[in-house]
PDB file with SEQRES, HELIX, SHEET and CRYST1 records, atoms N, CA, C and O in Angstrom:
SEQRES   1 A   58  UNK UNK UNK UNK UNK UNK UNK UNK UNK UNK UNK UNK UNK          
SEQRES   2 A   58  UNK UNK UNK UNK UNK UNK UNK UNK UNK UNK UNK UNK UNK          
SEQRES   3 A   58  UNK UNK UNK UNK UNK UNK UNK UNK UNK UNK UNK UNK UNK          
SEQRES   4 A   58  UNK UNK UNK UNK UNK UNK UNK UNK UNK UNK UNK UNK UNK          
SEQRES   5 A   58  UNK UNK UNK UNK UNK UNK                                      
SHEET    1 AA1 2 UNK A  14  UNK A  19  0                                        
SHEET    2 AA1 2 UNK A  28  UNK A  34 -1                                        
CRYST1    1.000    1.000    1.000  90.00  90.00  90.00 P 1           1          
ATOM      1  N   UNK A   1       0.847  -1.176   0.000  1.00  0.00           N  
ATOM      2  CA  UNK A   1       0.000   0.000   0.000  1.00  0.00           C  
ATOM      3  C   UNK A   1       0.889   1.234   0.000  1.00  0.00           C  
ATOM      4  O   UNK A   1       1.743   1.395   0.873  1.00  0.00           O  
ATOM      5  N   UNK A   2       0.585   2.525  -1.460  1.00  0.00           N  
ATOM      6  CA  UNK A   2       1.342   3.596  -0.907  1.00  0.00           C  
ATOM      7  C   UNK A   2       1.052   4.110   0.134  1.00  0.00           C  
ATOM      8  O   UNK A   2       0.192   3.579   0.836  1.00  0.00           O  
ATOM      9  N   UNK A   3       1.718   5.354   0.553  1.00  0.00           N  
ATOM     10  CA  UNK A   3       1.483   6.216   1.410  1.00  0.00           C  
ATOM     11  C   UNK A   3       1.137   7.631   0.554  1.00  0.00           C  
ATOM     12  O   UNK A   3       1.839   8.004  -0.386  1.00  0.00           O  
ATOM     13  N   UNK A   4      -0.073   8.368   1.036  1.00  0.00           N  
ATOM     14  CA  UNK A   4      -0.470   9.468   0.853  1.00  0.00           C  
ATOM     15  C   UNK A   4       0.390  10.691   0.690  1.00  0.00           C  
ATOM     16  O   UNK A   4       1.065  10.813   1.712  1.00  0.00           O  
ATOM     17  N   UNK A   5       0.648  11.676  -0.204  1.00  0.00           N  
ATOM     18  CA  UNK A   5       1.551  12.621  -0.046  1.00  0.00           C  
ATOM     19  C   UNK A   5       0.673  13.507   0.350  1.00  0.00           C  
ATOM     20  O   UNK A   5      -0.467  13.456  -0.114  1.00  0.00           O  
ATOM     21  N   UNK A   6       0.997  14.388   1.186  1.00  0.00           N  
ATOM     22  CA  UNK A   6       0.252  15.714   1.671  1.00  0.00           C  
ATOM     23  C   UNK A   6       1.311  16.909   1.648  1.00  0.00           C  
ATOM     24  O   UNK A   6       2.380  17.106   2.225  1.00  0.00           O  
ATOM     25  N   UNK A   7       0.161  17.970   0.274  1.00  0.00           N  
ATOM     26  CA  UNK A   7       1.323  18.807  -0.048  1.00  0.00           C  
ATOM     27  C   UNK A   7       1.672  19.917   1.256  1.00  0.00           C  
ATOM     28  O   UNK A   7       0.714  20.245   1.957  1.00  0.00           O  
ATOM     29  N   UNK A   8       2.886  20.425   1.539  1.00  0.00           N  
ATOM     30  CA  UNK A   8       3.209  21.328   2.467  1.00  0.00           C  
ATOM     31  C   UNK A   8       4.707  21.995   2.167  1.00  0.00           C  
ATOM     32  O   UNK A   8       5.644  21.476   1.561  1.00  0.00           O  
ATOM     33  N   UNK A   9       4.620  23.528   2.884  1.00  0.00           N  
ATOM     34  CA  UNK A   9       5.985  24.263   2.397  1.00  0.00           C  
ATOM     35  C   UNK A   9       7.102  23.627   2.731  1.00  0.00           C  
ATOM     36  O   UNK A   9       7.167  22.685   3.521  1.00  0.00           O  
ATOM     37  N   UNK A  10       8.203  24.234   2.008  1.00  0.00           N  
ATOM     38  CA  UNK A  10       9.224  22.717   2.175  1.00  0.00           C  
ATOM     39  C   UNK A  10      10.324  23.651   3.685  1.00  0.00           C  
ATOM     40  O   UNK A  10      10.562  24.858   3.723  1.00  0.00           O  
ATOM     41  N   UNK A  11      10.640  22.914   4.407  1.00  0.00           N  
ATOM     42  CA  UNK A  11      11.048  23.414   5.477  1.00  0.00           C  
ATOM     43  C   UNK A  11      12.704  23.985   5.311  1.00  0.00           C  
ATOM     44  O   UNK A  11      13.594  23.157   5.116  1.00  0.00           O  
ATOM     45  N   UNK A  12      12.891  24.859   5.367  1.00  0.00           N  
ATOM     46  CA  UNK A  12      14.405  25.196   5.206  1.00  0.00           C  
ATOM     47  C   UNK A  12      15.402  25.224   5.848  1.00  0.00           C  
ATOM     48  O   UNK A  12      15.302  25.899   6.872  1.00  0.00           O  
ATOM     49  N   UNK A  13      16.748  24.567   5.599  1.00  0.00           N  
ATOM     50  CA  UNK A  13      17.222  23.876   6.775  1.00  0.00           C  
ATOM     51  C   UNK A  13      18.897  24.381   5.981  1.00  0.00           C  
ATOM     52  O   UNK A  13      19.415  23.989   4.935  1.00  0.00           O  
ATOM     53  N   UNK A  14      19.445  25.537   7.167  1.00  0.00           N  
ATOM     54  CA  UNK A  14      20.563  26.615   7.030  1.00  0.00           C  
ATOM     55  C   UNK A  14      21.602  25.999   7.854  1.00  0.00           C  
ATOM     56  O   UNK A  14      21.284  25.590   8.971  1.00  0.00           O  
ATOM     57  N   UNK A  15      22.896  25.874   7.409  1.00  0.00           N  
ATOM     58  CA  UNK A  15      23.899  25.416   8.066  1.00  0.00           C  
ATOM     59  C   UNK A  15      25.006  26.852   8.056  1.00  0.00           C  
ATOM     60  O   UNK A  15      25.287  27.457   7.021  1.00  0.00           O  
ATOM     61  N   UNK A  16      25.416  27.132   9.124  1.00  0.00           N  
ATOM     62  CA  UNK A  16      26.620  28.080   9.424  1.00  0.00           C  
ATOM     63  C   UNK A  16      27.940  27.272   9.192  1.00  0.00           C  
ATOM     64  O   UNK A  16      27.933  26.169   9.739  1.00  0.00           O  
ATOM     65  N   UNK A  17      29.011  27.577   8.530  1.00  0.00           N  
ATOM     66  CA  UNK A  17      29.984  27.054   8.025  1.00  0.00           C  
ATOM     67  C   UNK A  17      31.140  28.034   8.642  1.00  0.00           C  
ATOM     68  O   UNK A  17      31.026  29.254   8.525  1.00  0.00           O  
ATOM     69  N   UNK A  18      32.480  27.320   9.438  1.00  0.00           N  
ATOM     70  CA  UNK A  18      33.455  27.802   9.490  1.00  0.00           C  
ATOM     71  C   UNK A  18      34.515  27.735   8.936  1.00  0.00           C  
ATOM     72  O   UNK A  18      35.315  26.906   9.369  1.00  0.00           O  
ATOM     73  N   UNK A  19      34.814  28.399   8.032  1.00  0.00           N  
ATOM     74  CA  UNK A  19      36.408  28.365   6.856  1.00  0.00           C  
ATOM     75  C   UNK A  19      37.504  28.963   7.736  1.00  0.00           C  
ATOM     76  O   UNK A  19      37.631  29.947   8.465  1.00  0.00           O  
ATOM     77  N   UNK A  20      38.419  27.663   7.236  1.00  0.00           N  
ATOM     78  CA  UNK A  20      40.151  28.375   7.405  1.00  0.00           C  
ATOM     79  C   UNK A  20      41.246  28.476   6.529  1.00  0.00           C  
ATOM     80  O   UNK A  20      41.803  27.380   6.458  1.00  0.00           O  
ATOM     81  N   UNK A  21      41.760  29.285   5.870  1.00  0.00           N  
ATOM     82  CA  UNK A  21      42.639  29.264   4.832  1.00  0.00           C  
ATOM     83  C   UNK A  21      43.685  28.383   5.117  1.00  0.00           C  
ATOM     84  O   UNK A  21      44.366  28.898   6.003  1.00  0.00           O  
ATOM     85  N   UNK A  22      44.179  27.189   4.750  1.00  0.00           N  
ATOM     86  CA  UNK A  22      45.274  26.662   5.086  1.00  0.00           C  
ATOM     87  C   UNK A  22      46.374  26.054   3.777  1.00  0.00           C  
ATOM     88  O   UNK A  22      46.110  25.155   2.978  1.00  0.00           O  
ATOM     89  N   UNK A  23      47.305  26.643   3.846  1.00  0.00           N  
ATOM     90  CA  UNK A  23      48.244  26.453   2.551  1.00  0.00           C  
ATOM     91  C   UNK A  23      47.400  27.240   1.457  1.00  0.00           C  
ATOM     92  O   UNK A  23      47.213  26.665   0.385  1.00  0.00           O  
ATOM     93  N   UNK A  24      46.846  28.590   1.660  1.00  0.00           N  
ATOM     94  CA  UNK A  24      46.189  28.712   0.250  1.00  0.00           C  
ATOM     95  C   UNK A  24      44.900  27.830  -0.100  1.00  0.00           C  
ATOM     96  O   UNK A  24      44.056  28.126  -0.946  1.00  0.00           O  
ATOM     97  N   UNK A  25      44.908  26.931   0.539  1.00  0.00           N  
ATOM     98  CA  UNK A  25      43.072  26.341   0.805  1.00  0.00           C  
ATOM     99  C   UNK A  25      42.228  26.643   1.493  1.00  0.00           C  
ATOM    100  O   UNK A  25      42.426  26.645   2.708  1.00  0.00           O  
ATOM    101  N   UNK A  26      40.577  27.124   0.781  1.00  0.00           N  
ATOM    102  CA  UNK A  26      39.815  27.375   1.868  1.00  0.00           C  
ATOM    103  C   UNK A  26      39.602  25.712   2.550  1.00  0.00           C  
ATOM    104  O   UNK A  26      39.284  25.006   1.593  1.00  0.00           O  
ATOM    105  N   UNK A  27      39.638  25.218   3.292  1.00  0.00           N  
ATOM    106  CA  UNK A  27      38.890  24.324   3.767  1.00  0.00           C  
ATOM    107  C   UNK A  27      37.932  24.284   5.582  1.00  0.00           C  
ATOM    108  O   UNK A  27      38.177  24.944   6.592  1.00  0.00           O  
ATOM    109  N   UNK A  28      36.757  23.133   5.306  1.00  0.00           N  
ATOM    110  CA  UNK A  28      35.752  23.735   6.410  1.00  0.00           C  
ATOM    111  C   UNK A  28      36.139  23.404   7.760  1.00  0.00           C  
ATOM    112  O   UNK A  28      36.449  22.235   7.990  1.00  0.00           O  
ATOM    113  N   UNK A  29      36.169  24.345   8.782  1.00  0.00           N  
ATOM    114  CA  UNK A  29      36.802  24.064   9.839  1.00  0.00           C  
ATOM    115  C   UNK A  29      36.066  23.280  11.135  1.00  0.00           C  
ATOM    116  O   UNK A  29      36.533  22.631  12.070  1.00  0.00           O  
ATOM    117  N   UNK A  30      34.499  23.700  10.694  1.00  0.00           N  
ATOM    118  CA  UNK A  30      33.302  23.650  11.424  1.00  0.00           C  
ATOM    119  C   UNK A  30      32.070  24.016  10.992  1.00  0.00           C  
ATOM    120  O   UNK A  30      32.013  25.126  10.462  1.00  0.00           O  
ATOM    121  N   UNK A  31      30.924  23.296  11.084  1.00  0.00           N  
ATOM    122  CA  UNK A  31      29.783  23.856  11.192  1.00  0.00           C  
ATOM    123  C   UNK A  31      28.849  23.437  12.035  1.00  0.00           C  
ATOM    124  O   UNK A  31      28.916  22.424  12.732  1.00  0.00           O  
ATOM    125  N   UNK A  32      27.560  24.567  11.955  1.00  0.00           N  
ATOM    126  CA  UNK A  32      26.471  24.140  12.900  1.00  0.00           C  
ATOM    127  C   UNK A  32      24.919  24.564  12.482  1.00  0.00           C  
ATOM    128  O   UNK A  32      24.796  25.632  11.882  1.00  0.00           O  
ATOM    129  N   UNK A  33      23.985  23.952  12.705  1.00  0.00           N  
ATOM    130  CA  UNK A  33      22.524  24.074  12.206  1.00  0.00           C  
ATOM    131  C   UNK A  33      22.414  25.546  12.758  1.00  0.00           C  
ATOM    132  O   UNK A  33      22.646  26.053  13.856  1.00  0.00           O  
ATOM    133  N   UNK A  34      21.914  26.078  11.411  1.00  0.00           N  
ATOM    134  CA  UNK A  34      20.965  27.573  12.578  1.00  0.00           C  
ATOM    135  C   UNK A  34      19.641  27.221  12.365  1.00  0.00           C  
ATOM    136  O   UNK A  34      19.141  26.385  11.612  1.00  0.00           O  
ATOM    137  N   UNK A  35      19.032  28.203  13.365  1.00  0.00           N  
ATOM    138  CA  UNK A  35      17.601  28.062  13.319  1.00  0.00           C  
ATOM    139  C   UNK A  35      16.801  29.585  13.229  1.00  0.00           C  
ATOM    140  O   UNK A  35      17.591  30.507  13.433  1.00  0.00           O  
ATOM    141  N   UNK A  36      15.693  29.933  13.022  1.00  0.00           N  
ATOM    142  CA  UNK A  36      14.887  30.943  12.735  1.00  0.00           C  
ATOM    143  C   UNK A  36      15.703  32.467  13.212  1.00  0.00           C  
ATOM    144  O   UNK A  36      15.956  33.560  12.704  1.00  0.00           O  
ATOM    145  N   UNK A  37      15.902  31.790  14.438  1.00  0.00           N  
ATOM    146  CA  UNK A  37      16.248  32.791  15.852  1.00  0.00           C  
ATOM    147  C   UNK A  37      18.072  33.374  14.998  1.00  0.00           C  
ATOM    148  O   UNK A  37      18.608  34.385  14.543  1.00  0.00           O  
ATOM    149  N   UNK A  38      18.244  32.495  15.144  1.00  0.00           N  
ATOM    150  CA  UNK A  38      20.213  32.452  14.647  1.00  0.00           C  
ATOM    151  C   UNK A  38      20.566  30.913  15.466  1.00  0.00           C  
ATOM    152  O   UNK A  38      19.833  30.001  15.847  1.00  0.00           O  
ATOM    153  N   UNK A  39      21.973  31.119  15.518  1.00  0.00           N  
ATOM    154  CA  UNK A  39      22.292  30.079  15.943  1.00  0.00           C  
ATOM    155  C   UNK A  39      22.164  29.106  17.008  1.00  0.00           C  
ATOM    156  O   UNK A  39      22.045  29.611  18.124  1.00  0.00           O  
ATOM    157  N   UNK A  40      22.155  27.231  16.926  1.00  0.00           N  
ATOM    158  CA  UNK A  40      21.863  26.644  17.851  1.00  0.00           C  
ATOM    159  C   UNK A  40      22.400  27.178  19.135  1.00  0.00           C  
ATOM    160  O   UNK A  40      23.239  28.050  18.910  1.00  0.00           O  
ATOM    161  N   UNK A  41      22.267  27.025  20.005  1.00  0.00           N  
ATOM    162  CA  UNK A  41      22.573  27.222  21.481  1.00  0.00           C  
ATOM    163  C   UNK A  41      24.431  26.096  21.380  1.00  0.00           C  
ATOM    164  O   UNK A  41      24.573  24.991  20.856  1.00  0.00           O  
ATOM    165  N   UNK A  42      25.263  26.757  21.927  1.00  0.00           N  
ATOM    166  CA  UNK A  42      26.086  25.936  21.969  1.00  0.00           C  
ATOM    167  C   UNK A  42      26.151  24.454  22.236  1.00  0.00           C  
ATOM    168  O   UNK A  42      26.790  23.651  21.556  1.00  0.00           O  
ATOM    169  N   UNK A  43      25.145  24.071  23.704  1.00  0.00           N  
ATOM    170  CA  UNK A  43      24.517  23.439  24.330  1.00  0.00           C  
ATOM    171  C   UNK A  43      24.247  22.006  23.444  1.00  0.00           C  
ATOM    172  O   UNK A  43      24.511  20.830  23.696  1.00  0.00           O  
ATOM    173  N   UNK A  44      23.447  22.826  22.029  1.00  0.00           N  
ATOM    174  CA  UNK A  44      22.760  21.695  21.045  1.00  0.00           C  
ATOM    175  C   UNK A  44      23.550  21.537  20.314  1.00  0.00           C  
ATOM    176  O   UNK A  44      23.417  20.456  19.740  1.00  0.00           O  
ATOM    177  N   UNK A  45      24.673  22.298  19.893  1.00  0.00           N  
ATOM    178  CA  UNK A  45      25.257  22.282  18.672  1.00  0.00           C  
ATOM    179  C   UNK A  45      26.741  21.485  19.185  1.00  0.00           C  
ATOM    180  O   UNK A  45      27.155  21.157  20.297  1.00  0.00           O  
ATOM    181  N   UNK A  46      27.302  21.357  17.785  1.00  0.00           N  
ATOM    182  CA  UNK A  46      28.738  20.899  17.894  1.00  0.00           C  
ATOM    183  C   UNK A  46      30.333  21.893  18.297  1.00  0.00           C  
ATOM    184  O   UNK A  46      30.955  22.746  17.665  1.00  0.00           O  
ATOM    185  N   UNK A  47      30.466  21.461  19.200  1.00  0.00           N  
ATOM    186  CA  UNK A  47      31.902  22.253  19.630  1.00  0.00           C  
ATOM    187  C   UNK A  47      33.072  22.761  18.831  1.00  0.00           C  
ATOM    188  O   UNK A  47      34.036  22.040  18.577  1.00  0.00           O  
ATOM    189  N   UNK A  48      32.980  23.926  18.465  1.00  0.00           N  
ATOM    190  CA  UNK A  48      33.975  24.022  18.114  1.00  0.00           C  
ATOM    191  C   UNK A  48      35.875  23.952  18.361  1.00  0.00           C  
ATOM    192  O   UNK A  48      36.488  24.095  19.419  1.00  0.00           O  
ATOM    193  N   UNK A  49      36.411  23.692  17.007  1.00  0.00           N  
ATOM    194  CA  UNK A  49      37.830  23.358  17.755  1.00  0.00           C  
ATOM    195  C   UNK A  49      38.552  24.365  17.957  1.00  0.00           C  
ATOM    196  O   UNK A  49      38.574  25.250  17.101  1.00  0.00           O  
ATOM    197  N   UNK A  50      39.122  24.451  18.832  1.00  0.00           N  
ATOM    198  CA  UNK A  50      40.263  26.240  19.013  1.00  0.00           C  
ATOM    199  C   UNK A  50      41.530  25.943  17.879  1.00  0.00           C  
ATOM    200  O   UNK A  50      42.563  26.574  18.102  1.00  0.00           O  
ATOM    201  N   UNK A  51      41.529  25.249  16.967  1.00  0.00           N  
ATOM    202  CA  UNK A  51      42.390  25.171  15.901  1.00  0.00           C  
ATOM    203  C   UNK A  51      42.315  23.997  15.044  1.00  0.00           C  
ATOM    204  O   UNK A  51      42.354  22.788  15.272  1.00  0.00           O  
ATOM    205  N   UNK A  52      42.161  24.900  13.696  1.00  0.00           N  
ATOM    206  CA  UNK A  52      41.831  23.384  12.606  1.00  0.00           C  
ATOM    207  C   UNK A  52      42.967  22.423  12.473  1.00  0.00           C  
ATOM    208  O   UNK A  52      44.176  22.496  12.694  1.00  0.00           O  
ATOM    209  N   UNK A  53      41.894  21.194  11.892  1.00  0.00           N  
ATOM    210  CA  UNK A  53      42.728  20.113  12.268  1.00  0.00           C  
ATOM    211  C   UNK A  53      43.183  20.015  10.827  1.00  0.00           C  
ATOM    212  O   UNK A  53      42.607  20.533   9.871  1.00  0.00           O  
ATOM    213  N   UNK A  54      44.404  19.211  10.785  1.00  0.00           N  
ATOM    214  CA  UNK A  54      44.989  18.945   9.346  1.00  0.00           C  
ATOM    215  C   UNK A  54      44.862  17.432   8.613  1.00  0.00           C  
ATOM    216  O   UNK A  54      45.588  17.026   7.705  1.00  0.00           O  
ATOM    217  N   UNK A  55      43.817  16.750   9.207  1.00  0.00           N  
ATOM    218  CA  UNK A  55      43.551  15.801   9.173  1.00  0.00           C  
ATOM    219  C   UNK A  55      43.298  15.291   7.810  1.00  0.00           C  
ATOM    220  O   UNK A  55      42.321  15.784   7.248  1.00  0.00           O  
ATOM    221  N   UNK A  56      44.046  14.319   7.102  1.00  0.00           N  
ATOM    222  CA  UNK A  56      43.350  14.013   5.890  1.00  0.00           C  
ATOM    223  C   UNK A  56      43.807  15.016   4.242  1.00  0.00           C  
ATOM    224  O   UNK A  56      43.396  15.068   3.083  1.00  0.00           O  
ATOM    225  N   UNK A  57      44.820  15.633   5.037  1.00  0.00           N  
ATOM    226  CA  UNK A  57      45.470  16.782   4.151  1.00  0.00           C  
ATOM    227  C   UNK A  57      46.682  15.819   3.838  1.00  0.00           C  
ATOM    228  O   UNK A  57      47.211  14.988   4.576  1.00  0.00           O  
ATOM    229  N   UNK A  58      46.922  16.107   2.754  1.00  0.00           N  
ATOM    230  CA  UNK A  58      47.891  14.590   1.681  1.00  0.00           C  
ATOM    231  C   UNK A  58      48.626  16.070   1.170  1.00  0.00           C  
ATOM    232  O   UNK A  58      49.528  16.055   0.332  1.00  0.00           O  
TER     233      UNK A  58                                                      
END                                                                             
């Protein structure tokens, strides 16, 4: 049996992104969901690092 679609506005879903230039690369250092207000509460969100990691950089 399908399931019914019921049309509705599509919900919009904003991510805050932290860039760090490293060697001439932007790459992402961090991010976190915002919401209506601005940003999650630290609380909910993911910690940021006090310095990007170089992880995975070849």
């Amino acid at each position: 049996m399908k399931g019914k679609t019921v049309p509705q506005e599509p919900i919009p879903f904003r991510i805050e992104v932290s860039l760090v230039k490293i060697d001439g690369e932007w790459l992402v250092d961090d991010f976190s969901p915002v919401t209506a207000g601005g940003a999650v509460p630290e609380s909910e969100g993911p910690v940021p690092s006090e310095t990007p990691t170089t992880e995975g950089k070849q």
